[in-house]
N, C-alpha and C positions, 0 to 999 in steps of 0.2 A: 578408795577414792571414788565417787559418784562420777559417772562419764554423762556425756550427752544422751538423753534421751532414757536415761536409769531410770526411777523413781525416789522421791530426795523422802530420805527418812523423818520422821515426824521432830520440827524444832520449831521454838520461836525465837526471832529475833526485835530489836527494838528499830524502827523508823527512825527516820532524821528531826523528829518532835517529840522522840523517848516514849511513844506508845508500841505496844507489843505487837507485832503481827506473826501471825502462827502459817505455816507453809501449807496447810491442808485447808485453809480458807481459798487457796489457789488452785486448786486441785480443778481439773482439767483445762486450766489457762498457760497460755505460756507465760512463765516465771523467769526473768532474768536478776539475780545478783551482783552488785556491784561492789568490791574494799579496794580500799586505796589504804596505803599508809599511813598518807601524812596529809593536814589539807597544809594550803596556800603557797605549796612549793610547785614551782615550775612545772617538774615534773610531775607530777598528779595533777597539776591545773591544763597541760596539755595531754596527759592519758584520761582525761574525764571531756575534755571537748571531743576527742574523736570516738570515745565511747558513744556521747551523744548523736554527732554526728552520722555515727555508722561507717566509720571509715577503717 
C-alpha cells in the first residue's frame, strides 16, 4: 500500500473526458486522487462536496 508521502509507482489512469493521464507528468506537484463508487447516490454526492470543500 503506498502511504503519504511514498513515491506512487509509474501508472496511468483515464480522466473524467476518457483521456489518459500518466502519474509521472505530476512528478514533483502535489497529486491528489479521488474514487467514489457510485455517482448520484447521496452518499458520494455528499463525500465528494466535502472532499471539495476541504472538510
Amino acid at each position: 500500500m503506498v502511504k503519504v508521502g511514498d513515491k506512487a509507482p509509474a501508472f496511468t489512469l483515464k480522466d473524467q473526458e476518457g483521456h489518459p493521464q500518466e502519474v509521472r507528468d505530476y512528478a514533483g506537484q502535489p497529486l491528489v486522487l479521488y474514487f467514489y463508487p457510485k455517482d448520484d447516490t447521496p452518499g458520494c454526492t455528499k463525500e465528494a462536496c466535502s472532499f471539495r470543500d476541504g472538510s
